[in-house]
C-alpha positions as CSV (number, residue, x, y, z in Angstrom):
1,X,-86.1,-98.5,-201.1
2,X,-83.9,-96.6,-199.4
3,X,-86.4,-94.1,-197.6
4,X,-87.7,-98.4,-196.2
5,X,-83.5,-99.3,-195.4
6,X,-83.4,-95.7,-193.4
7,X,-86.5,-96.7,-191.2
8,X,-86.0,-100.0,-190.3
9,X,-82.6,-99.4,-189.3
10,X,-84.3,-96.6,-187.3
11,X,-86.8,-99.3,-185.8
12,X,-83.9,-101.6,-184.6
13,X,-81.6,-99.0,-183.6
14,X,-84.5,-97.3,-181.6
15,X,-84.9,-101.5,-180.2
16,X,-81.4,-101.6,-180.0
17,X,-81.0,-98.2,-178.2
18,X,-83.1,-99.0,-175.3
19,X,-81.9,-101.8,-174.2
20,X,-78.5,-100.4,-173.9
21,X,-80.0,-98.1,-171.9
22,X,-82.0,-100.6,-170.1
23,X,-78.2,-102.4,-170.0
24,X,-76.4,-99.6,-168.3
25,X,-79.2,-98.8,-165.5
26,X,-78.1,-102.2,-164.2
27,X,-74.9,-101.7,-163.8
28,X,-74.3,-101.6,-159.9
29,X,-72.3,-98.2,-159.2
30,X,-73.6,-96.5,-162.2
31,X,-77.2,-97.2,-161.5
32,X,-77.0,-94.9,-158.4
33,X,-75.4,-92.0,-160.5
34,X,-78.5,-91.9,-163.8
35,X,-81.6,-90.5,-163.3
36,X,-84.9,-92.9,-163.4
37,X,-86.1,-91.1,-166.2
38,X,-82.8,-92.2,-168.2
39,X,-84.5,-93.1,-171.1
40,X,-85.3,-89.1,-172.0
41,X,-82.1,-88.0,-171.4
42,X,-81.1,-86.3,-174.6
43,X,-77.3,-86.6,-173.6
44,X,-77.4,-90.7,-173.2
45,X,-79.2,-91.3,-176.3
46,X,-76.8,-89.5,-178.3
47,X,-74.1,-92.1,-176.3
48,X,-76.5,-95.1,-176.6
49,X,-76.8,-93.9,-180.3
50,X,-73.1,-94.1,-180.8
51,X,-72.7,-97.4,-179.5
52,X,-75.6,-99.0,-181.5
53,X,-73.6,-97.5,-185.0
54,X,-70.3,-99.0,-183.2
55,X,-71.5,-101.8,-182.8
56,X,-73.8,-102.2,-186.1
57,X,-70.0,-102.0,-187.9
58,X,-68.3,-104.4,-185.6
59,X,-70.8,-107.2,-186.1
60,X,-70.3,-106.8,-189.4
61,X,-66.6,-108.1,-189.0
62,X,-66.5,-109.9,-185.3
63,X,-68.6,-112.9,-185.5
64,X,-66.8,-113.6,-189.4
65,X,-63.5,-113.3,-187.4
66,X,-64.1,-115.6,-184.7
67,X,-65.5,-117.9,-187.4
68,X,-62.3,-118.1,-189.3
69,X,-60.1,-118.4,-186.7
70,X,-61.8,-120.8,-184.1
71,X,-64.0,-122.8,-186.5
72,X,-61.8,-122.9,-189.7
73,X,-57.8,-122.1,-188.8
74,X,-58.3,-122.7,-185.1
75,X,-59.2,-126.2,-185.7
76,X,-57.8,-126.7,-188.9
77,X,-54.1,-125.8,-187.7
78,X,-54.2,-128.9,-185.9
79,X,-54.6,-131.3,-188.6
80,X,-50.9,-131.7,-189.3
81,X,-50.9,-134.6,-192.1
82,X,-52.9,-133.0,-194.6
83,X,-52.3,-129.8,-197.3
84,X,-52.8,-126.5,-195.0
85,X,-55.2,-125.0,-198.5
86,X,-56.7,-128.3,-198.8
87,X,-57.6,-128.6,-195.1
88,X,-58.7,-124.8,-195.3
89,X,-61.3,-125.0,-197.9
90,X,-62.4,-128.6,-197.1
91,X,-63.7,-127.2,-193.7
92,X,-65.0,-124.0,-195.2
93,X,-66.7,-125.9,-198.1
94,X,-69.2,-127.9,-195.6
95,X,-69.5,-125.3,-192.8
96,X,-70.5,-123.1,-195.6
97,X,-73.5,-125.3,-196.3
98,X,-74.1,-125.8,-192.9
99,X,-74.6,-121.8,-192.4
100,X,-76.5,-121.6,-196.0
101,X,-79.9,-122.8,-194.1
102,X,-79.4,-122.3,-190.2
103,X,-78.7,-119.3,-190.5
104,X,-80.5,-118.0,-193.9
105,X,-81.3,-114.3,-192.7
106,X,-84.7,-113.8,-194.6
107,X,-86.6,-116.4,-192.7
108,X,-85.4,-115.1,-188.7
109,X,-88.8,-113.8,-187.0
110,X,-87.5,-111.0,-185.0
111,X,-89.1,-108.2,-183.3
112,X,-88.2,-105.4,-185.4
113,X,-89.6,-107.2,-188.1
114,X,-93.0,-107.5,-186.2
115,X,-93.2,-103.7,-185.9
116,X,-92.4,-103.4,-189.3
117,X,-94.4,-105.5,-190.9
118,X,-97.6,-106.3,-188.4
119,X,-97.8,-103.2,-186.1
120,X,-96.6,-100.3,-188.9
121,X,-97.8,-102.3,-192.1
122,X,-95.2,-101.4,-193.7
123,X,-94.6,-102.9,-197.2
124,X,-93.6,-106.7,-196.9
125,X,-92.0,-107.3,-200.1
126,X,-90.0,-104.3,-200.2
127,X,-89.2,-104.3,-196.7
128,X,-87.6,-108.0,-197.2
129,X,-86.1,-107.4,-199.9
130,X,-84.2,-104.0,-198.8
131,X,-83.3,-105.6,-195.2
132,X,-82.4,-109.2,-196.4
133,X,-80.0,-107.4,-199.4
134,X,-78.3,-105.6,-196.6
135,X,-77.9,-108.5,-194.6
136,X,-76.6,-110.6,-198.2
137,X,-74.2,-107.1,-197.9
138,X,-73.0,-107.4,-194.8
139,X,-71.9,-111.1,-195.2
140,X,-69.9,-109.8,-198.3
141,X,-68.4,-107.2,-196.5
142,X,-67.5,-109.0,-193.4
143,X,-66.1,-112.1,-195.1
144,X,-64.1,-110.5,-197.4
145,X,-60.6,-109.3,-195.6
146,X,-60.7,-112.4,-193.2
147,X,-61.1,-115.0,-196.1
148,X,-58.3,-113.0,-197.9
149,X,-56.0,-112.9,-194.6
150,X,-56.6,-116.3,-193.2
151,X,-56.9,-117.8,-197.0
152,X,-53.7,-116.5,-198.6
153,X,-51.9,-117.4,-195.2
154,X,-52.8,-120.9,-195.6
155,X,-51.5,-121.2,-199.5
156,X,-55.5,-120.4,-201.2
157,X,-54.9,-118.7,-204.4
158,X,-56.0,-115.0,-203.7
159,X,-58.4,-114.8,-206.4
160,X,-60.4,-117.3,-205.0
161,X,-59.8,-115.8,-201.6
162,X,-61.7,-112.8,-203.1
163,X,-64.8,-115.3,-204.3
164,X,-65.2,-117.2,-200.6
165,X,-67.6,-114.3,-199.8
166,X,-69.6,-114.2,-203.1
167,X,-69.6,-118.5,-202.3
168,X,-71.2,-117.8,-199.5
169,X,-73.1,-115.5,-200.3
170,X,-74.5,-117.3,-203.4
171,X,-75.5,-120.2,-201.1
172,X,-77.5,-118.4,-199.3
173,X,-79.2,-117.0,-202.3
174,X,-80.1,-120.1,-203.4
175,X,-81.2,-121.8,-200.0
176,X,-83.8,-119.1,-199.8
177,X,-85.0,-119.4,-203.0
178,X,-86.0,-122.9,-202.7
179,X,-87.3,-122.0,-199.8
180,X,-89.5,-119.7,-201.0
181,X,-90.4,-121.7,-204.1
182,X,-91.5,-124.7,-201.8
183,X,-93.5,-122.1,-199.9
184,X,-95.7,-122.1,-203.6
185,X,-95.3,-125.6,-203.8
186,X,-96.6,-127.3,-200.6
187,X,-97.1,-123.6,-198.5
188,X,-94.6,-124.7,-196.1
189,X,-92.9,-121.6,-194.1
190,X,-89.3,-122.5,-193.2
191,X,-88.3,-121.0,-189.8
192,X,-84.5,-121.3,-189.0
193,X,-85.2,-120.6,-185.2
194,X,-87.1,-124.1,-185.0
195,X,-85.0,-126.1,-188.0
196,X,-86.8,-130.0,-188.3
197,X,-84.5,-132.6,-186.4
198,X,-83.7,-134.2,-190.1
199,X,-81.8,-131.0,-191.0
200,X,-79.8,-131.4,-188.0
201,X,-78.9,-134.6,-188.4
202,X,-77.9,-133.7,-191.9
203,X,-75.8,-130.7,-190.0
204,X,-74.1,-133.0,-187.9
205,X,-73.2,-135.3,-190.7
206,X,-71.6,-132.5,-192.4
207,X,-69.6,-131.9,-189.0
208,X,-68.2,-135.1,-188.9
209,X,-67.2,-134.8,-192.7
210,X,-65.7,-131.3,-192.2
211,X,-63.2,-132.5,-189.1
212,X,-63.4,-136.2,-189.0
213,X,-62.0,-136.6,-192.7
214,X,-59.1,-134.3,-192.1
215,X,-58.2,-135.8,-188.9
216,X,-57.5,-139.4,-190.8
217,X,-55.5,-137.7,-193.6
218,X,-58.5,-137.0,-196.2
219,X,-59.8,-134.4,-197.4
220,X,-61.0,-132.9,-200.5
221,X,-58.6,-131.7,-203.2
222,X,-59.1,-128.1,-203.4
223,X,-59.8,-128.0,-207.3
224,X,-62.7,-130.1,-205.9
225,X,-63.4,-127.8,-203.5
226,X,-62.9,-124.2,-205.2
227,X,-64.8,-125.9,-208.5
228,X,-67.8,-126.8,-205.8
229,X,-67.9,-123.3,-204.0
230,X,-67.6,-121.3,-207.9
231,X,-70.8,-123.3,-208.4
232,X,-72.4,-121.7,-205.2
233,X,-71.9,-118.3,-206.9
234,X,-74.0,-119.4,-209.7
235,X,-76.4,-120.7,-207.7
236,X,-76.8,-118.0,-205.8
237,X,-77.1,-115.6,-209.5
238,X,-79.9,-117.9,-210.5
239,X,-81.5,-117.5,-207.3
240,X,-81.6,-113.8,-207.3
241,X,-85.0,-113.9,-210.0
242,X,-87.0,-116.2,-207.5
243,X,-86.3,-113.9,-204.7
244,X,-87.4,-110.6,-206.7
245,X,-90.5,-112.0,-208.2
246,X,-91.6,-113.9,-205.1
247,X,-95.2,-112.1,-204.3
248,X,-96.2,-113.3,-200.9
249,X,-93.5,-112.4,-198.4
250,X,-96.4,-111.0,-196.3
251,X,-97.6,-114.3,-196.3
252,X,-94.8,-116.0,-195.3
253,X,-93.9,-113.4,-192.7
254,X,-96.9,-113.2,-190.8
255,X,-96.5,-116.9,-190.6
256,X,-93.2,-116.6,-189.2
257,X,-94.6,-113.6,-187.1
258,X,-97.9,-114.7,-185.9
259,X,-96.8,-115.5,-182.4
260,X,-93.9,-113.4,-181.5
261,X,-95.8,-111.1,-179.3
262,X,-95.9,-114.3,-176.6
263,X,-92.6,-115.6,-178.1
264,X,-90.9,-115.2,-174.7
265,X,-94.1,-116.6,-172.6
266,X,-93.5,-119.8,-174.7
267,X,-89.9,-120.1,-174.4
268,X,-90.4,-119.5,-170.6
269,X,-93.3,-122.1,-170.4
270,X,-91.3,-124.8,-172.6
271,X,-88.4,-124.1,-170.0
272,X,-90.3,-124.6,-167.4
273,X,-92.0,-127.9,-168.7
274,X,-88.3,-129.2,-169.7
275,X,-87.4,-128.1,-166.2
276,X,-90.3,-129.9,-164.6
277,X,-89.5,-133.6,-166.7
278,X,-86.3,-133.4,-165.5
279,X,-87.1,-133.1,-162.1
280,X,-87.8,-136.6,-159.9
281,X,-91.1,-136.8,-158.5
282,X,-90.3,-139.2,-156.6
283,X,-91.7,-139.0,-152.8
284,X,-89.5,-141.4,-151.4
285,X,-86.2,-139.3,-152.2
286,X,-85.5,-137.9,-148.3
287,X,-82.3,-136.9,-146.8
288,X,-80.9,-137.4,-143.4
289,X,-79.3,-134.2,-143.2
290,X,-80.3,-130.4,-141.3
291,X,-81.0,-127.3,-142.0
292,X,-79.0,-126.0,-145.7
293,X,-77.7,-129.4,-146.3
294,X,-81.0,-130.7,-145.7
295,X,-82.5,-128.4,-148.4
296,X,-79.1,-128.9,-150.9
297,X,-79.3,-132.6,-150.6
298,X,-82.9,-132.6,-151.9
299,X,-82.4,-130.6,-154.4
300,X,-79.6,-132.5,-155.5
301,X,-81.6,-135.6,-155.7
302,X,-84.5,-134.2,-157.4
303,X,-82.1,-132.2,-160.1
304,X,-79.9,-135.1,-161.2
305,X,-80.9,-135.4,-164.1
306,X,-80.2,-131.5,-165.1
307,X,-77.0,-131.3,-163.1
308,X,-75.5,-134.6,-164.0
309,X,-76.3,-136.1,-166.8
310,X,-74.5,-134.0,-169.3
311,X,-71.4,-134.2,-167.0
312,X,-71.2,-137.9,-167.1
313,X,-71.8,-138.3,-170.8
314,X,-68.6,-134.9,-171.5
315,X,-66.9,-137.6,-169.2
316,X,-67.7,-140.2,-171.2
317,X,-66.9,-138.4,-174.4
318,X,-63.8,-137.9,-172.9
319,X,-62.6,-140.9,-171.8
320,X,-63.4,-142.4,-175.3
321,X,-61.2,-139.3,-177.0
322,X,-58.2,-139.9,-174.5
323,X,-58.2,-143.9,-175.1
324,X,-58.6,-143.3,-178.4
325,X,-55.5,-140.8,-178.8
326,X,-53.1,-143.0,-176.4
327,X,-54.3,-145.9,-179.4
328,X,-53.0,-144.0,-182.1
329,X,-49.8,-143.0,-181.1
330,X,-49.2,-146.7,-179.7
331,X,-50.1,-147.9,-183.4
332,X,-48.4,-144.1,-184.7
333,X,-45.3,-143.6,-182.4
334,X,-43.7,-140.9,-185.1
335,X,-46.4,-138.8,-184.2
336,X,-45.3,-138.8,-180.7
337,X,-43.0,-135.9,-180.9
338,X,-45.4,-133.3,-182.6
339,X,-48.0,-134.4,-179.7
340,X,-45.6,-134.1,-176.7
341,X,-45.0,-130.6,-177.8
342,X,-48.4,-129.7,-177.9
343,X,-49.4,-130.7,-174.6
344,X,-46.0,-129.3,-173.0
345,X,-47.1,-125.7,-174.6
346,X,-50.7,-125.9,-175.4
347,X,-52.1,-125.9,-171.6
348,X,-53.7,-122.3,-171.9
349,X,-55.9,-123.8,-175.1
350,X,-57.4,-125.8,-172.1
351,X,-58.6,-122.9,-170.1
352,X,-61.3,-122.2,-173.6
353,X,-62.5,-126.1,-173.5
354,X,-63.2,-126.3,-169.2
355,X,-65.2,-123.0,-170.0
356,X,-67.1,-125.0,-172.6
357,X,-67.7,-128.2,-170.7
358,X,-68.4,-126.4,-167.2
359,X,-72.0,-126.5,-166.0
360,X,-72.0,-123.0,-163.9
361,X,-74.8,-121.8,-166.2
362,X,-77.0,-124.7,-165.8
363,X,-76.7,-125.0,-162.3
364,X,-77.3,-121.7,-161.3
365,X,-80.1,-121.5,-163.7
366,X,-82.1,-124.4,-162.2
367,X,-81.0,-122.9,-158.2
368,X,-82.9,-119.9,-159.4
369,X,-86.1,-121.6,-161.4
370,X,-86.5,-124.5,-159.1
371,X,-85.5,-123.2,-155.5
372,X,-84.3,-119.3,-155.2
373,X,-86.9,-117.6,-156.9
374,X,-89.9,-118.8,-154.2
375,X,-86.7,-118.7,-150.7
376,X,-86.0,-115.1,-152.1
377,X,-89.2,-114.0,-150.9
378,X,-88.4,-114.9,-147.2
379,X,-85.9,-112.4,-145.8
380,X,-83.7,-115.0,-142.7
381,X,-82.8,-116.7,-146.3
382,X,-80.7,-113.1,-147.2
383,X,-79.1,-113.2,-143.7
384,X,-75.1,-113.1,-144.3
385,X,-73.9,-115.9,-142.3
386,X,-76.7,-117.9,-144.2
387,X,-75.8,-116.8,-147.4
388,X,-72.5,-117.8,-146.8
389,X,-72.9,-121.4,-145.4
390,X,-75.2,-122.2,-148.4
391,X,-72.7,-120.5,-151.3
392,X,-70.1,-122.6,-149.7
393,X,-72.5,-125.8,-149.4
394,X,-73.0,-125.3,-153.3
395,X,-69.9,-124.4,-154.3
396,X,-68.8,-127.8,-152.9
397,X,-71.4,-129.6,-155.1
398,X,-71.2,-127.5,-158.5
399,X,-67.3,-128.6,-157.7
400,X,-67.7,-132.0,-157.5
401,X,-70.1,-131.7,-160.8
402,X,-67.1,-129.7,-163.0
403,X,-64.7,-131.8,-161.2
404,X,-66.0,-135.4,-162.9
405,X,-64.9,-134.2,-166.9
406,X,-61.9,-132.4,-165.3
407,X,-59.9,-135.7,-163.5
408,X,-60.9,-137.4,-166.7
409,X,-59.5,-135.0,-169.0
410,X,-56.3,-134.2,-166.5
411,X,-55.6,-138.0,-166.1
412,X,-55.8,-138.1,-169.9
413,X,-53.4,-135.6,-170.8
414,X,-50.9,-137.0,-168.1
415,X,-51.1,-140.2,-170.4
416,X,-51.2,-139.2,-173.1
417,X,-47.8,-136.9,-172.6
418,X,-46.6,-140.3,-171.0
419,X,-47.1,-142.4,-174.4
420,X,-46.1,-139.4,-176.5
421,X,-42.5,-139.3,-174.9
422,X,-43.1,-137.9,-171.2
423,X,-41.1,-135.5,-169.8
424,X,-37.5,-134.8,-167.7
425,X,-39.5,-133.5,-165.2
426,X,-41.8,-135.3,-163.5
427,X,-43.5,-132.2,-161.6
428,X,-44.9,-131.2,-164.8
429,X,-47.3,-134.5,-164.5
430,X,-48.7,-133.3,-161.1
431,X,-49.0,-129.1,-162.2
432,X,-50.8,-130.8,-165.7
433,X,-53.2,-132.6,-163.2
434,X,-53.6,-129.7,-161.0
435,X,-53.8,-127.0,-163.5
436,X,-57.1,-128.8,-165.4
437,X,-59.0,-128.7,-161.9
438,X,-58.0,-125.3,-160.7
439,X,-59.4,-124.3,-164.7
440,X,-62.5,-126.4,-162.8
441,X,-62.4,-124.8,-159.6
442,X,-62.0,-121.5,-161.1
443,X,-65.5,-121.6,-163.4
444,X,-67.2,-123.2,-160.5
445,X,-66.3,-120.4,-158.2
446,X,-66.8,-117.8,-161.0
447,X,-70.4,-118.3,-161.9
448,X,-71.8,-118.6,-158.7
449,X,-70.2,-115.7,-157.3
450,X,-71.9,-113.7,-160.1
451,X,-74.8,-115.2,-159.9
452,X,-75.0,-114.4,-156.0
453,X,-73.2,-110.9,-156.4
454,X,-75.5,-109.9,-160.1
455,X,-78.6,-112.9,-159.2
456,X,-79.3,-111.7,-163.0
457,X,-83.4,-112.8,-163.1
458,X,-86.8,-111.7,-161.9
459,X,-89.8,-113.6,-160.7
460,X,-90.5,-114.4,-164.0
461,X,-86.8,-116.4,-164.9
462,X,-86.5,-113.2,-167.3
463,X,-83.0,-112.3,-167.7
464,X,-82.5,-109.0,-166.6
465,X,-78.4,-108.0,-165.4
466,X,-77.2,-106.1,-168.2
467,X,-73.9,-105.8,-166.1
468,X,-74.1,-110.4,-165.7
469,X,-73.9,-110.5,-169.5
470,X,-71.1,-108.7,-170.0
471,X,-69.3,-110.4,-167.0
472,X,-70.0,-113.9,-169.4
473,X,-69.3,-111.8,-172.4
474,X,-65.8,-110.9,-170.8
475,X,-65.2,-114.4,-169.2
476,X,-65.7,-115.7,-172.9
477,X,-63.1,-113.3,-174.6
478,X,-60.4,-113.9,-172.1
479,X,-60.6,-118.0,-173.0
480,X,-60.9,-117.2,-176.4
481,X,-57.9,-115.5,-176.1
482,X,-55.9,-117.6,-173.9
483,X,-56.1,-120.1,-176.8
484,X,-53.6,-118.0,-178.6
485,X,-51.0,-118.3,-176.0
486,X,-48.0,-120.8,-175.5
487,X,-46.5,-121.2,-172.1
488,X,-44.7,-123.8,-170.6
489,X,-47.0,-126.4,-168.7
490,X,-45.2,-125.4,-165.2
491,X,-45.3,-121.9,-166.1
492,X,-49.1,-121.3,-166.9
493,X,-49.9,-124.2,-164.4
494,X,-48.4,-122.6,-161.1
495,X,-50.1,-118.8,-162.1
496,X,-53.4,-121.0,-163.1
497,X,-53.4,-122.6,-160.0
498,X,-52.1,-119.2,-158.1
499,X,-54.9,-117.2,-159.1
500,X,-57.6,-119.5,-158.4
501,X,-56.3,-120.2,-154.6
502,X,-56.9,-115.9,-154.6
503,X,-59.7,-115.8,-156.9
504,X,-61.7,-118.0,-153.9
505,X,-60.8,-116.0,-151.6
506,X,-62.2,-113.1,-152.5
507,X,-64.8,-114.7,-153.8
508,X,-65.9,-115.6,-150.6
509,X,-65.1,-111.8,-149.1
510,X,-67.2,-110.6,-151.6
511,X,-70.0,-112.8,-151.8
512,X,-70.1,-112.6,-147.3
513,X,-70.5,-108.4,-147.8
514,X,-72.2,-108.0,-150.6
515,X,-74.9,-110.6,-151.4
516,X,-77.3,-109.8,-148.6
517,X,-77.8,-107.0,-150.3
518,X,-77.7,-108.0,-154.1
519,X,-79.0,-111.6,-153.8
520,X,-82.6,-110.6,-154.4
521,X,-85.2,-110.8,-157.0
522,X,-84.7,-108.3,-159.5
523,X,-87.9,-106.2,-160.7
């Protein structure tokens, strides 16, 4: 077993090696410095090696941090009215069953599995067994000090801290070995990358029950809870027979396997057929207007279903939420106070949800599938003062798109820090406003700078910017981060709005001298 653990970790870190390598070649100023043979360079691999290890231990431990304190504490600090343990495991409890089967690590078709498994023929049952009992380890490992930390700081009694991984561990255990015994049953392969729409609706059910209950004052008492979650760990124990004497996991993974060699021809052809519904077909849809806002204007019309739809319905979602808030503090004035203070120091938690609710993705997405990837080709479209006139024609209407949720959500908070007490100083209404669309101007600017400056995919709508993904990766932490600040509204409203007004502006620099030469199909 362990001579089957040392090679496939060899597989996926040799998987996982290249395409850091593959990563750093795109990096713009580095690129010109490696060699084109970089992938035989003994010294790099040794450093690509290194990372891969790195970061083999930190995913053991980051995405179990982010989970505690964004999904549990970061939302659970907020229910006010309930037991801070009780409100703590109540959340945990259903998210844990929510992770049990999305997310079950034995049935994941990957491609280090294919190589494994298809290509070298490498034992099937061992190899599952020896890689899915790491990846039972791993969730041990990683949930262990945060459920501790986070659990004993919200009143949990540590010995039970110390059984939250074992929990959900357990669940696990036992989620894939009814899986596998339904496999005998009816020979049905579960896949968790393509779960059946009734298991979502059961997942969103068990959303609603893990933050909708606490927000109305009930939750679960945590005898309930801990009793429930001690029960997972026996689950999981009687679970761990079934998944040792289970005799066709080649079976079930060449299933799960069959078509991963044209896995990302399919997800690029169902793309593209989503892509295609959404757009209008309609041959009346004309526009009155030249040149680039001619060509924006149609494209407009024809993409309003991918560009706007899912604004209007955030905006929607968001008007309900606002009325709904200024309701209960009409009908709950004592909660008033605790409100007023959260909006008044809270504004930076804001910068997290406009990166959420933005559409920069999306839209430059369908530019490239749907218009840039065929006007690349044609070199008067890479001119500079041309590239210029049509970032700034976009910009304008990927602005107006971000800007719909963001006057709904500004004009909310105004009110609701009206009804929840106001303020002495009135400024702090207008910088509120402001502050929510410069956080709107700001992701609007951002992603299609990048996209011009990094234009991340090749004729194929394959991502291939190594250095674009880390710009998102980074543009992600620094929200996540920001959540954890406190700052006075006209403090973190005038440097919000501040940097924006400089952020466009060299934006715009930027975007004028570079893009002519990095707006281009990549290879």
């Amino acid at each position: 077993m362990y001579k089957t653990l040392r090679l496939s970790f060899s597989l996926k870190n040799t998987y996982r090696v290249n395409s850091i390598l593959f990563a750093i070649k795109q990096i713009p100023l580095v690129k010109k410095i490696l060699p084109d043979a970089l992938y035989g360079v003994r010294g790099l691999k040794i450093f690509a090696n290194i990372i891969s290890v790195i970061w083999e231990i930190i995913s053991v431990f980051l995405g179990k941090f982010l989970y505690f304190i964004t999904m549990i504490c970061g939302i659970g600090i907020l229910y006010k009215n309930v037991p801070a343990d009780q409100a703590f495991l109540h959340i945990l409890l259903f998210l844990t069953v929510i992770g049990a089967y999305m997310n079950t690590s034995m049935f994941n078709p990957t491609r280090d599995k294919y190589y494994a498994m298809i290509q070298l023929r490498m034992n099937a049952r061992v190899y599952t067994l020896v890689n899915y009992g790491y990846a039972i380890l791993k969730v041990i490992v990683g949930f262990l000090p945060f459920s501790i930390i986070f659990g004993m700081r919200r009143d949990v009694p540590i010995w039970f801290c110390m059984l939250i991984p074992f929990s959900v561990a357990g669940l696990k255990m036992a989620v894939a070995a009814y899986s596998l015994w339904d496999y005998e049953r009816s020979g049905f392969v579960y896949n968790e990358n393509k779960i059946r729409k009734h298991l979502w609706i059961f997942a969103a059910v068990l959303l609603a029950l893990a933050y909708a209950l606490p927000a109305v004052g009930i939750v679960l008492p945590s005898a309930v809870s801990m009793a429930v979650m001690l029960l997972f760990i026996l689950a999981g124990v009687f679970s761990i027979r079934k998944i040792i004497s289970f005799g066709h996991y080649r079976e079930v993974n060449q299933e799960l396997l069959v078509q991963v060699t044209n896995q990302m021809d399919v997800v690029k052809q169902a793309a593209r057929t989503a892509s295609d519904k959404s757009i209008s077909t309609d041959v009346s849809i004309t526009s009155h207007r030249r040149g680039f806002e001619y060509l924006n204007e149609l494209f407009i019309k024809r993409h309003r279903k991918i560009l706007w739809k899912s604004t209007i319905r955030i905006a929607g979602i968001c008007s309900i939420l606002s009325c709904a808030a200024v309701i209960a503090l009409i009908m709950a004035p004592e909660a008033g106070k605790g409100v007023n203070e959260l909006i008044m120091t809270w504004l930076p938690y804001f910068a997290f949800i406009m990166y959420a609710i933005n559409r920069g993705t999306g839209f430059t997405r369908a530019l490239f599938m749907n218009c840039d990837h065929s006007l690349l080709t044609y070199s008067l479209y890479k001119r500079p003062g041309f590239i210029l006139k049509l970032f700034r024609i976009r910009l304008r209407e990927i602005m107006k798109i971000n800007a719909l949720p963001a006057v709904v959500i500004g004009a909310g908070l105004c009110v609701i820090l009206y009804v929840s007490g106001g303020t002495e100083n009135p400024l702090n209404y207008v910088v509120l406003f402001v502050s929510i669309l410069c956080m709107s101007l700001f992701f609007s600017i951002h992603y299609l700078t990048i996209y011009y400056l990094l234009q991340p995919y090749n004729a194929g709508t394959e991502m291939k910017s190594g250095m674009y993904q880390i710009i998102l990766s980074v543009t992600y932490l620094v929200c996540f981060f920001l959540m954890r600040v406190r700052l006075p509204i006209l403090v973190f409203g005038i440097a919000c709005t501040a940097f924006c007004v400089v952020y466009s502006v060299t934006a715009c620099i930027l975007v004028y001298r570079f893009a002519p030469k990095t707006f281009r199909l990549r290879a």
